[in-house]
PDB file as gemmi writes it, atoms N, CA and C in Angstrom:
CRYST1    1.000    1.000    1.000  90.00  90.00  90.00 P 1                      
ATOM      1  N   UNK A   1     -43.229 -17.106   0.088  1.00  0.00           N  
ATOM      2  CA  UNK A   1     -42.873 -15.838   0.701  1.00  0.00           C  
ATOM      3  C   UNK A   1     -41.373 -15.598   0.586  1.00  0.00           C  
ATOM      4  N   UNK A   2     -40.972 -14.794   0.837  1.00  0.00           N  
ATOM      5  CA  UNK A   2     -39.850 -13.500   0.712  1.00  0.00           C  
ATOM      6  C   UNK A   2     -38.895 -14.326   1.983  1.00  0.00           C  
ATOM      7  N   UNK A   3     -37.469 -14.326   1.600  1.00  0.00           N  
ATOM      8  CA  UNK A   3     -36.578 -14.579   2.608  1.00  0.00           C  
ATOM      9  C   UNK A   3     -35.851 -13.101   3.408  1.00  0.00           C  
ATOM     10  N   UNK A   4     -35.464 -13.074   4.108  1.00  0.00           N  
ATOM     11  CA  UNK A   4     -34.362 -12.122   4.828  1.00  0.00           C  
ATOM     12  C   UNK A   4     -33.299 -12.523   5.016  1.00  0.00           C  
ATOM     13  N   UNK A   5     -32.043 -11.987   4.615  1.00  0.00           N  
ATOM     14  CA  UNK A   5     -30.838 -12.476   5.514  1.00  0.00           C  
ATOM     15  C   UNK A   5     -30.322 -11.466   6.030  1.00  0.00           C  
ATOM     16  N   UNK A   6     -29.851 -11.697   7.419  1.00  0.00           N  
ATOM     17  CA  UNK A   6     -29.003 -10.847   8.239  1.00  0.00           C  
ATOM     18  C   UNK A   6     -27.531 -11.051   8.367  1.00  0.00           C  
ATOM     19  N   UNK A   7     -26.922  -9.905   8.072  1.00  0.00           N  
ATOM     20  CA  UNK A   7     -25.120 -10.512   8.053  1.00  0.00           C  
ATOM     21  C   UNK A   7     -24.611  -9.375   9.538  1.00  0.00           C  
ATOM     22  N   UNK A   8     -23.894  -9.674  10.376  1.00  0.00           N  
ATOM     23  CA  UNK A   8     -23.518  -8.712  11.284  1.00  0.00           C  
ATOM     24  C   UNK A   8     -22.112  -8.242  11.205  1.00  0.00           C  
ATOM     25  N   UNK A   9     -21.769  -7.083  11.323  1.00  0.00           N  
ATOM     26  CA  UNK A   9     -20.366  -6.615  11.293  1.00  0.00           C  
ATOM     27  C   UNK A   9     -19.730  -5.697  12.646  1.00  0.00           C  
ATOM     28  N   UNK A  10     -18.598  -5.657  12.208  1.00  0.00           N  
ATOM     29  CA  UNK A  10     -18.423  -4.787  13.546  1.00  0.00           C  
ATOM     30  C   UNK A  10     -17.170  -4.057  12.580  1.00  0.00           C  
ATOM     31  N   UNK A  11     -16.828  -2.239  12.526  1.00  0.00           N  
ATOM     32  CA  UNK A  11     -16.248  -1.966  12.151  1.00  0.00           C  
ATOM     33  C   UNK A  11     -14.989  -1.456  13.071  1.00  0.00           C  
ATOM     34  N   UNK A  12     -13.497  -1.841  13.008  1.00  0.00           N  
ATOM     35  CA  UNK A  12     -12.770  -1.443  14.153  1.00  0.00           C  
ATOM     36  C   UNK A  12     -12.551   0.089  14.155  1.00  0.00           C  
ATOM     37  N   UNK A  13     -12.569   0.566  15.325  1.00  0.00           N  
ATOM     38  CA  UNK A  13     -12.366   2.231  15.096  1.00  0.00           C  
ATOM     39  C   UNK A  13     -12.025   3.083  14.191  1.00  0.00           C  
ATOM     40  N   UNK A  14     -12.422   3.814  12.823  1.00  0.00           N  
ATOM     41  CA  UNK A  14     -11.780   4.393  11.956  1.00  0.00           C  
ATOM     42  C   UNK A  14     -11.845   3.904  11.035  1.00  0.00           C  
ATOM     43  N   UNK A  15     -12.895   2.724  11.342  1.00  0.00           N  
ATOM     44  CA  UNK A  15     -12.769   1.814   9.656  1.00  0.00           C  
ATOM     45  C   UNK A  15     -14.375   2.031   9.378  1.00  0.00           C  
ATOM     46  N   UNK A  16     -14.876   2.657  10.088  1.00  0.00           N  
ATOM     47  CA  UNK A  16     -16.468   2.962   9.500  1.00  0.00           C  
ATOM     48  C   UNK A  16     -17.003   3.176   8.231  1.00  0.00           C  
ATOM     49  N   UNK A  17     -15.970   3.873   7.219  1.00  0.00           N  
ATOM     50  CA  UNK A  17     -15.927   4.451   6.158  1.00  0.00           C  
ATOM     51  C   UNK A  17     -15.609   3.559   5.166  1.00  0.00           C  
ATOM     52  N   UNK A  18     -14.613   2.641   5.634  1.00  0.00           N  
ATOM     53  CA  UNK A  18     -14.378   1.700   4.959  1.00  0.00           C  
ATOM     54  C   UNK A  18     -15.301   0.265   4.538  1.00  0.00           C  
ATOM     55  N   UNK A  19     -15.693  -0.105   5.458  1.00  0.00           N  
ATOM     56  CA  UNK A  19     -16.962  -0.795   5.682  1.00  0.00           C  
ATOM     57  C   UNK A  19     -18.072  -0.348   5.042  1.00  0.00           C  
ATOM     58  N   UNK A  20     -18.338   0.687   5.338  1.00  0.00           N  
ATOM     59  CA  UNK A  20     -19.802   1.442   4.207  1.00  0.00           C  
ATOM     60  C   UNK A  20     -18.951   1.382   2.734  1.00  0.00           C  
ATOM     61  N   UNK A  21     -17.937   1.808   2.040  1.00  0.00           N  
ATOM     62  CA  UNK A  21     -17.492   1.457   0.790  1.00  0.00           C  
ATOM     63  C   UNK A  21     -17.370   0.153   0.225  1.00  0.00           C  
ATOM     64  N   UNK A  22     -17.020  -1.068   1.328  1.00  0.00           N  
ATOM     65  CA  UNK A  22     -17.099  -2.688   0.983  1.00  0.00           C  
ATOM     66  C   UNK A  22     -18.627  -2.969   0.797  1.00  0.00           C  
ATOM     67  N   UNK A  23     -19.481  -2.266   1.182  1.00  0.00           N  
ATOM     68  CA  UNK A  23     -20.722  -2.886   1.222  1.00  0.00           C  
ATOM     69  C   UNK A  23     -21.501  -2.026  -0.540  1.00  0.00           C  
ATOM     70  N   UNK A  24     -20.992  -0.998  -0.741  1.00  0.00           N  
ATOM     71  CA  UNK A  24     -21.732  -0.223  -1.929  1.00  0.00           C  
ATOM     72  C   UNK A  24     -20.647  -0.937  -2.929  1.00  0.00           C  
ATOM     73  N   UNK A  25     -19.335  -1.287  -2.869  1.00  0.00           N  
ATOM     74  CA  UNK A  25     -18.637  -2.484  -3.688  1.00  0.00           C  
ATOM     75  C   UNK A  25     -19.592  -3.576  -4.353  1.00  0.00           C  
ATOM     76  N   UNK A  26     -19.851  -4.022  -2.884  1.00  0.00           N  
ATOM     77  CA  UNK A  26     -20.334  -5.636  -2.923  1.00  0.00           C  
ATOM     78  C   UNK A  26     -22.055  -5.369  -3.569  1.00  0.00           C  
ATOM     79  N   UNK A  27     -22.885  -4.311  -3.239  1.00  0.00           N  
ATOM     80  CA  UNK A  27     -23.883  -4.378  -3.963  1.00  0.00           C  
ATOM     81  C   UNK A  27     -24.092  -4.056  -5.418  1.00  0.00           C  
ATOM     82  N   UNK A  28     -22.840  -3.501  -5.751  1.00  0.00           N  
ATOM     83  CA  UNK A  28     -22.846  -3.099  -7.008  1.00  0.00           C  
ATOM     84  C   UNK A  28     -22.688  -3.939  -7.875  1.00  0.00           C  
ATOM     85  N   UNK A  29     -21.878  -5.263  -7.453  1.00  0.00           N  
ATOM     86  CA  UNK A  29     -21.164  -6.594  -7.773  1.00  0.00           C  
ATOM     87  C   UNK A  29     -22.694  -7.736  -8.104  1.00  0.00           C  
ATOM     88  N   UNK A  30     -23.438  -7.211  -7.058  1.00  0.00           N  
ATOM     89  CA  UNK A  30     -24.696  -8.036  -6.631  1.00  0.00           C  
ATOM     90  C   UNK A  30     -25.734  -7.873  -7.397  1.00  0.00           C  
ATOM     91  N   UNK A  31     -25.667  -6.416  -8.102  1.00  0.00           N  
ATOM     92  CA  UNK A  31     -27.103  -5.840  -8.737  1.00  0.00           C  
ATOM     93  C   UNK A  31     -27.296  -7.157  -9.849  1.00  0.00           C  
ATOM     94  N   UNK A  32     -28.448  -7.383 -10.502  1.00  0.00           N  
ATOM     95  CA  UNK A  32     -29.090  -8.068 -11.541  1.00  0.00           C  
ATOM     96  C   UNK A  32     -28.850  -9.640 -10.832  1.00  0.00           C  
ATOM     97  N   UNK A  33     -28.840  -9.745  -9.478  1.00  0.00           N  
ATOM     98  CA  UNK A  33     -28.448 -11.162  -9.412  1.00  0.00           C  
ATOM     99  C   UNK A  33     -30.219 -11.745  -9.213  1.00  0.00           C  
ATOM    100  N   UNK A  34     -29.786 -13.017  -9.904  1.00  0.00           N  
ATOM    101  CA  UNK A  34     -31.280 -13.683 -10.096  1.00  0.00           C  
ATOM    102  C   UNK A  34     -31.993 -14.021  -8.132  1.00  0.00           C  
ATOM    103  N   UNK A  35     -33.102 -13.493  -8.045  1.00  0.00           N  
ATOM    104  CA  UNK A  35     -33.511 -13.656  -6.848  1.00  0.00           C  
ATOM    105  C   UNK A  35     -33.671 -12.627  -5.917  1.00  0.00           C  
ATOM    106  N   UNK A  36     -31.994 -11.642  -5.832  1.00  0.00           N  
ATOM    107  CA  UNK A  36     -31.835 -10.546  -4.645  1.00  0.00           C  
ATOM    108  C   UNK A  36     -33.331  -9.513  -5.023  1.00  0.00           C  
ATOM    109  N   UNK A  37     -33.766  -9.003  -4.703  1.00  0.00           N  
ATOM    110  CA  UNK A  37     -34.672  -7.678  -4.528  1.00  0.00           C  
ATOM    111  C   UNK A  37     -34.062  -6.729  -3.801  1.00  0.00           C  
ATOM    112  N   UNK A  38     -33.208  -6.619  -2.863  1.00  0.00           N  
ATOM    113  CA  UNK A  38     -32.216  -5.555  -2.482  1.00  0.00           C  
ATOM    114  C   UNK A  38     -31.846  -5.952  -1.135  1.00  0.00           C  
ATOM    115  N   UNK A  39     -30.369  -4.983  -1.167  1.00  0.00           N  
ATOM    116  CA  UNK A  39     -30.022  -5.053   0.371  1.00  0.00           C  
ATOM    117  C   UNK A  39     -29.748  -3.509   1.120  1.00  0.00           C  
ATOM    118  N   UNK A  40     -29.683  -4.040   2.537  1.00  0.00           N  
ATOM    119  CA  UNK A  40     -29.489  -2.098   2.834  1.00  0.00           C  
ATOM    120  C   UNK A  40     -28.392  -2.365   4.091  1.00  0.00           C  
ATOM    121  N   UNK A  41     -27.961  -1.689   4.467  1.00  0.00           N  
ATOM    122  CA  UNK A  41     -26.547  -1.878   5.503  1.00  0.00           C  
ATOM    123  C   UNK A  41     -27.762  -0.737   6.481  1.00  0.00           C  
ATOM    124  N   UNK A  42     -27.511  -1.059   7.998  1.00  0.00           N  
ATOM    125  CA  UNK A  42     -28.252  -0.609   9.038  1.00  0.00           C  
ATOM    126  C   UNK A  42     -27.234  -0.866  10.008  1.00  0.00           C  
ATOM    127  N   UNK A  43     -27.348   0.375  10.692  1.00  0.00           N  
ATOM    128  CA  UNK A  43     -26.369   0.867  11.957  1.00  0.00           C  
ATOM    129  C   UNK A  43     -27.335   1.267  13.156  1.00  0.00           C  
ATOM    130  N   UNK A  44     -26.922   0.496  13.985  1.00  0.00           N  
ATOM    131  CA  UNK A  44     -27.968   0.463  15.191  1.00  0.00           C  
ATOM    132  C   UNK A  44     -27.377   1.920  16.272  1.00  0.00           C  
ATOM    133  N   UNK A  45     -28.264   2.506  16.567  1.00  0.00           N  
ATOM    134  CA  UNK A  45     -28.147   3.896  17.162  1.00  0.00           C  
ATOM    135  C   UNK A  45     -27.199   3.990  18.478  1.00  0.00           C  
ATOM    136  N   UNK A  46     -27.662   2.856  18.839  1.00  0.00           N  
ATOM    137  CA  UNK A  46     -26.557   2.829  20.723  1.00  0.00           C  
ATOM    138  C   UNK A  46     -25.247   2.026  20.114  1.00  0.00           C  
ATOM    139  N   UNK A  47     -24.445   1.806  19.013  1.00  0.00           N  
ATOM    140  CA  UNK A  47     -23.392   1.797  18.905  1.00  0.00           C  
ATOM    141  C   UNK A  47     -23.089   1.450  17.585  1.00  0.00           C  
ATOM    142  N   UNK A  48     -22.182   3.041  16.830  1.00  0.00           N  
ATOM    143  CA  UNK A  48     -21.658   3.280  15.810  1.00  0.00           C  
ATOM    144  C   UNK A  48     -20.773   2.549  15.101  1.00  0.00           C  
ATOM    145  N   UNK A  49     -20.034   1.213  16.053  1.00  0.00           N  
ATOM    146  CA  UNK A  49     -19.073   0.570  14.858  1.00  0.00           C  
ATOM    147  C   UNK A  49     -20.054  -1.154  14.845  1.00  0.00           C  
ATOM    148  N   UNK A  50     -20.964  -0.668  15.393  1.00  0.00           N  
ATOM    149  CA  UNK A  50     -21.914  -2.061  14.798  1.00  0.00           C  
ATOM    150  C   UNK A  50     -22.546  -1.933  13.642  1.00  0.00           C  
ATOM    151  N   UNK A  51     -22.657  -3.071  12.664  1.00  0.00           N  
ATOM    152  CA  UNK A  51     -23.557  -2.942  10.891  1.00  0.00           C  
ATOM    153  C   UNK A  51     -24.211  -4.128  10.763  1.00  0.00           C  
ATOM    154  N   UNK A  52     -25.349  -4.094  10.334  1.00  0.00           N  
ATOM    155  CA  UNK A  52     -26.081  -5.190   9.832  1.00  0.00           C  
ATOM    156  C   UNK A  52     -26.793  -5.130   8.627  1.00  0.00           C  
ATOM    157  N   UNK A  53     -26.164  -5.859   8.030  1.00  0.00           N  
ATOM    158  CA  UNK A  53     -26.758  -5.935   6.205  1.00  0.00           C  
ATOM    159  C   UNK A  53     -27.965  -6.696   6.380  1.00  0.00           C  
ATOM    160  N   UNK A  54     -28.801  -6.173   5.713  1.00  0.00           N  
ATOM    161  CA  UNK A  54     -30.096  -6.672   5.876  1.00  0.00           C  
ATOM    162  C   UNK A  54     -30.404  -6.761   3.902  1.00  0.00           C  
ATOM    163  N   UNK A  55     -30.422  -8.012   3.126  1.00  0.00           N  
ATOM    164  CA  UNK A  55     -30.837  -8.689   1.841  1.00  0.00           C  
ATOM    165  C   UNK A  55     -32.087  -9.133   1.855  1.00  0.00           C  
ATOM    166  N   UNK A  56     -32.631  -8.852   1.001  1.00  0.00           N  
ATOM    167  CA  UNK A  56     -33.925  -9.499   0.826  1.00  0.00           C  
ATOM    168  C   UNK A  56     -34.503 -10.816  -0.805  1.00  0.00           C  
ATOM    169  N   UNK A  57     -35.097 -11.691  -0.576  1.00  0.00           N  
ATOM    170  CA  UNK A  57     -34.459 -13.067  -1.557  1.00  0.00           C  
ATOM    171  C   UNK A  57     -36.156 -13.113  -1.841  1.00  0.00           C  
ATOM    172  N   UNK A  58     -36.416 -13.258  -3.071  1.00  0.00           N  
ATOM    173  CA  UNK A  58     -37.916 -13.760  -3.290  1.00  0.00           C  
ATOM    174  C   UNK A  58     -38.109 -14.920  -2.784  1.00  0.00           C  
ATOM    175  N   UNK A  59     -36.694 -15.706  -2.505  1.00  0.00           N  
ATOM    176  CA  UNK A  59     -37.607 -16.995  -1.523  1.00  0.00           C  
ATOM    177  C   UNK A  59     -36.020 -17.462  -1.236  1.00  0.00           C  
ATOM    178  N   UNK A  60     -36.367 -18.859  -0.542  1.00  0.00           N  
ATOM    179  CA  UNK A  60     -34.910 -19.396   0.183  1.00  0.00           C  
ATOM    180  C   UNK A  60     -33.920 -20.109  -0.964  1.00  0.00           C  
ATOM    181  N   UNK A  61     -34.763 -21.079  -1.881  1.00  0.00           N  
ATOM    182  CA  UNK A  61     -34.395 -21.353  -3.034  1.00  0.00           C  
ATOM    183  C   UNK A  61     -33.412 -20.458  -3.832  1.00  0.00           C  
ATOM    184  N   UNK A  62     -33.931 -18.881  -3.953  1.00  0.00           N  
ATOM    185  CA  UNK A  62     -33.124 -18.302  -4.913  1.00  0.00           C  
ATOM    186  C   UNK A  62     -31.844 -17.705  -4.293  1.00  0.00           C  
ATOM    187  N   UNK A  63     -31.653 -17.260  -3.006  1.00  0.00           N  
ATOM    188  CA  UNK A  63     -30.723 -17.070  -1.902  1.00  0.00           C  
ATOM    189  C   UNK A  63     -29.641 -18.406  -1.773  1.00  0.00           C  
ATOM    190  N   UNK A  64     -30.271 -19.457  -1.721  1.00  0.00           N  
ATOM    191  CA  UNK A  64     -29.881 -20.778  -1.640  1.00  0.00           C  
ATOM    192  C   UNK A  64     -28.539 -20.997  -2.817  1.00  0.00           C  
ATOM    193  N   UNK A  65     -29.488 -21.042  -4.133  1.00  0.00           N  
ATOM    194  CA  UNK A  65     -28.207 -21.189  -5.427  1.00  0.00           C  
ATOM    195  C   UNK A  65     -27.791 -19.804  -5.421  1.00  0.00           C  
ATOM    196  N   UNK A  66     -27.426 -18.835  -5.537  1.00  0.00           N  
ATOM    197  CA  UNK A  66     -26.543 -18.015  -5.260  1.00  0.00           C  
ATOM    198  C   UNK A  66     -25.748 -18.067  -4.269  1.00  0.00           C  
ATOM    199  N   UNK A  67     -25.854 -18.658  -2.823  1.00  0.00           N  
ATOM    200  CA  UNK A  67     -24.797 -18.819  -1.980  1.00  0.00           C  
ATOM    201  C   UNK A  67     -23.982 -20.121  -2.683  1.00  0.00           C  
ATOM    202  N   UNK A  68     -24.344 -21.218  -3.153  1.00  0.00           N  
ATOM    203  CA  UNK A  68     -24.151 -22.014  -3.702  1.00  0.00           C  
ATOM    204  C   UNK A  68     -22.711 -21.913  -4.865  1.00  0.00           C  
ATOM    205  N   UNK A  69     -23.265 -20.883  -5.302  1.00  0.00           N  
ATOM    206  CA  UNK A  69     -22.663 -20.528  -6.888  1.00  0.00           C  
ATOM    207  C   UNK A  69     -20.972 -19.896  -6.703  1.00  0.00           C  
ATOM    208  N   UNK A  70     -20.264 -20.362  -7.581  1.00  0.00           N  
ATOM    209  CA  UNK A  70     -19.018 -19.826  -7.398  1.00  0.00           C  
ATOM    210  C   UNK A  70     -18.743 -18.478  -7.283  1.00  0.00           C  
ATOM    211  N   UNK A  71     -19.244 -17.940  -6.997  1.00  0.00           N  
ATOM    212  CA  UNK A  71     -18.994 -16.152  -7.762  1.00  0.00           C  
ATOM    213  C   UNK A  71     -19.497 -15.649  -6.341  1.00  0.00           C  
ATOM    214  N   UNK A  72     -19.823 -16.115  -5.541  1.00  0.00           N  
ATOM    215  CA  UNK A  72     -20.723 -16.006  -3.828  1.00  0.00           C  
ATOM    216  C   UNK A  72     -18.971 -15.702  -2.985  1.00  0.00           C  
ATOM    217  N   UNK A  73     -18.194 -16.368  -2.851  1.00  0.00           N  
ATOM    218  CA  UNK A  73     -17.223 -16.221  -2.027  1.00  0.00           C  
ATOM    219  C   UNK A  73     -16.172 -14.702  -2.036  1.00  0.00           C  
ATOM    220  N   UNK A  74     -16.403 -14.756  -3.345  1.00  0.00           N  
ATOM    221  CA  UNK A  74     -15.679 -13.443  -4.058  1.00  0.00           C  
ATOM    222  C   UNK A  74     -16.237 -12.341  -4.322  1.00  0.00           C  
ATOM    223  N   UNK A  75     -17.577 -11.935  -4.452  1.00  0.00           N  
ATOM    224  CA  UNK A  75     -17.908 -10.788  -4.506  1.00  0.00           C  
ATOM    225  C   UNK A  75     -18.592 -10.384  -3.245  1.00  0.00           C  
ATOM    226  N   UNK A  76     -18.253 -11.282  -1.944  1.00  0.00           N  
ATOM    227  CA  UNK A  76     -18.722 -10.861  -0.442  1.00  0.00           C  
ATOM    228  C   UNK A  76     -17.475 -10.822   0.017  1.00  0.00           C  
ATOM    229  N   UNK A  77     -16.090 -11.074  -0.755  1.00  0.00           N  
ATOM    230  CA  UNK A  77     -14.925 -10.732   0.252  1.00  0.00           C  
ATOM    231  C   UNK A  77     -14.942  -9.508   0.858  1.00  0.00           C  
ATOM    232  N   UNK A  78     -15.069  -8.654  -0.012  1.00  0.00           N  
ATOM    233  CA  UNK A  78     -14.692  -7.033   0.959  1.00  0.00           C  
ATOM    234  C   UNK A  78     -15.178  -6.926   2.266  1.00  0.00           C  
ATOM    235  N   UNK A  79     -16.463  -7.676   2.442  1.00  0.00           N  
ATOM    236  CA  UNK A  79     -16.732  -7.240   3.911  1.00  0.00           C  
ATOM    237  C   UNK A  79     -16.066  -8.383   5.131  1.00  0.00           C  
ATOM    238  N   UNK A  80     -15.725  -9.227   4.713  1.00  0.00           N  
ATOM    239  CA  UNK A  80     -15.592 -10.247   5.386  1.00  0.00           C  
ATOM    240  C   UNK A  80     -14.196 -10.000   6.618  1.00  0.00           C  
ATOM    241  N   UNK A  81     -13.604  -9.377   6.579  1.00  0.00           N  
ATOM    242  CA  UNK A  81     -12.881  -8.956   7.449  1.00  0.00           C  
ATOM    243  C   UNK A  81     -13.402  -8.139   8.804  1.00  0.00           C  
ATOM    244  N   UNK A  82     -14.891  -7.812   8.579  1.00  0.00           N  
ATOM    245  CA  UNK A  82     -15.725  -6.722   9.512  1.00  0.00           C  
ATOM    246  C   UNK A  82     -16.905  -7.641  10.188  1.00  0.00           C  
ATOM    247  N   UNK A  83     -16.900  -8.997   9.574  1.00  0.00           N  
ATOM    248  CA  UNK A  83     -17.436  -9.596  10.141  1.00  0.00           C  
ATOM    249  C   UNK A  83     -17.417  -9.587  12.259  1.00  0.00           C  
ATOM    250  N   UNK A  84     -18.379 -10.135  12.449  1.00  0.00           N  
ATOM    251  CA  UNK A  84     -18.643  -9.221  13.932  1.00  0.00           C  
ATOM    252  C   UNK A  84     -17.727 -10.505  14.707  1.00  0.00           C  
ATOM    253  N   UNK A  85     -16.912 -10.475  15.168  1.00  0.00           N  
ATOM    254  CA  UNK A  85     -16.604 -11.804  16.259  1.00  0.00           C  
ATOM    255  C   UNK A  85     -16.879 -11.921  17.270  1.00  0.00           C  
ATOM    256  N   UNK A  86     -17.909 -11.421  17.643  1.00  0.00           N  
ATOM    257  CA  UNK A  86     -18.558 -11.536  19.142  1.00  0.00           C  
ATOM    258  C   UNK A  86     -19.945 -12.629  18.818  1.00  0.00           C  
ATOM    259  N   UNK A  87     -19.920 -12.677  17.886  1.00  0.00           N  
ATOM    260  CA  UNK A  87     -21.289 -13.437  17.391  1.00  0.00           C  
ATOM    261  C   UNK A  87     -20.990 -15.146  17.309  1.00  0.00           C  
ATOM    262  N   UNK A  88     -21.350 -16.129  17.895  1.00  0.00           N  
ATOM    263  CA  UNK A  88     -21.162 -17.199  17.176  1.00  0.00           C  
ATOM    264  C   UNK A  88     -21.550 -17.515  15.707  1.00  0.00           C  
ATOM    265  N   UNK A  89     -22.864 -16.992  14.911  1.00  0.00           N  
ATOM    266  CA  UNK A  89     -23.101 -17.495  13.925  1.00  0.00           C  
ATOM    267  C   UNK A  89     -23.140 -15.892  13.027  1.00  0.00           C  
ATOM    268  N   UNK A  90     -21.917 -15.643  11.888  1.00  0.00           N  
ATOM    269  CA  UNK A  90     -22.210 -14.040  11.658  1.00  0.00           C  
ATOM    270  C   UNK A  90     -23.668 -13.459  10.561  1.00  0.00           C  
ATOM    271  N   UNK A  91     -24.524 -14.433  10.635  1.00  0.00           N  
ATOM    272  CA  UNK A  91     -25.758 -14.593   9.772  1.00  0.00           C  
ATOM    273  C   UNK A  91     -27.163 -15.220  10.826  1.00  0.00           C  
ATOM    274  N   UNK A  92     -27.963 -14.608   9.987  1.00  0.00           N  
ATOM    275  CA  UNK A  92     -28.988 -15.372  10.211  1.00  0.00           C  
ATOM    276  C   UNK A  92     -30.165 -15.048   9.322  1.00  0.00           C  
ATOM    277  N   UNK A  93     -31.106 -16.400   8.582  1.00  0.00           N  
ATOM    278  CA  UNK A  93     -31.774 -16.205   8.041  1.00  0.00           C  
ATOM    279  C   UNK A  93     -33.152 -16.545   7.909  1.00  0.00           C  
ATOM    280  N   UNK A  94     -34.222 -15.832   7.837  1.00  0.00           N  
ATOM    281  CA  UNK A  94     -35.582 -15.099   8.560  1.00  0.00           C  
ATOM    282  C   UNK A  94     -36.286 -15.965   7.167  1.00  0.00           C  
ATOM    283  N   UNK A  95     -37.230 -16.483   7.482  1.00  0.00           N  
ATOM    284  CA  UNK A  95     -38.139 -16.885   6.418  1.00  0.00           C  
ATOM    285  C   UNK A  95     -39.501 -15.915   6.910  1.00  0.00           C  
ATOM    286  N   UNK A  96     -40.098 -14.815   5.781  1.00  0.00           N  
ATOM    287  CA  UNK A  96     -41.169 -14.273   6.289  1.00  0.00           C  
ATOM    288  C   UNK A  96     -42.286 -15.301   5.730  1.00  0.00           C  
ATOM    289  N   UNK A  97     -43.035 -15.648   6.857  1.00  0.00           N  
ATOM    290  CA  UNK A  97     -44.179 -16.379   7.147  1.00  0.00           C  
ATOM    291  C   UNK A  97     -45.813 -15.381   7.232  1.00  0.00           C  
ATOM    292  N   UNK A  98     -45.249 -14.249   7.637  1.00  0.00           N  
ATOM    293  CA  UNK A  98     -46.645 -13.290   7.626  1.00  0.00           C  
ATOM    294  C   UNK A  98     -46.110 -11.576   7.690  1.00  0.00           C  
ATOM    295  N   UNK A  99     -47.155 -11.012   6.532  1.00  0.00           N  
ATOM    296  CA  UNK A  99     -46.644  -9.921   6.068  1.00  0.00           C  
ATOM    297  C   UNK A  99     -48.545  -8.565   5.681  1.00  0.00           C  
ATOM    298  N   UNK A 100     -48.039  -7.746   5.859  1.00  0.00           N  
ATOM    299  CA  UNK A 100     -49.084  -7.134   5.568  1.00  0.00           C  
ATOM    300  C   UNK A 100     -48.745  -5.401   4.755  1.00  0.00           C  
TER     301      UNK A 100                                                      
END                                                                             
């Protein structure tokens, strides 16, 4: 089955715009990568400078060597400054177990 990863951000006032441009950067950087099937950036309704990238991995394996791989640190810099600091862990990742 299909992995999920969740990345959380927080954009500081006025940087909303900026943040949505690091993320269409970074997927553009990302397209043809062996494994991804896509990602989508999601903004939760009760508060506008919160973001959560939501990736999707044909499995943990292929998510796995791509975080792995040299080219992982550098084409996720742009967002990494929006990372959320209220969070202890700014990820988390979902193994789907049941799907319909």
């Amino acid at each position: 089955m299909s992995v999920r990863v969740l990345l959380w951000y927080r954009a500081p006032q006025g940087e909303e715009q900026a943040l949505l441009e690091a993320f269409h950067l970074i997927s553009g950087r990302l397209a043809g990568t062996p494994g991804l099937l896509g990602s989508q950036l999601w903004r939760p309704a009760h508060d506008p400078a919160d973001f959560v990238v939501v990736s999707e991995w044909e499995s943990r394996q292929a998510f796995e060597t791509w975080e792995r791989g040299s080219a992982h640190k550098a084409d996720t810099a742009a967002l990494r400054p929006y990372r959320d600091p209220r969070r202890e862990r700014p990820f988390m990742l979902l193994d789907v177990v049941a799907a319909y």
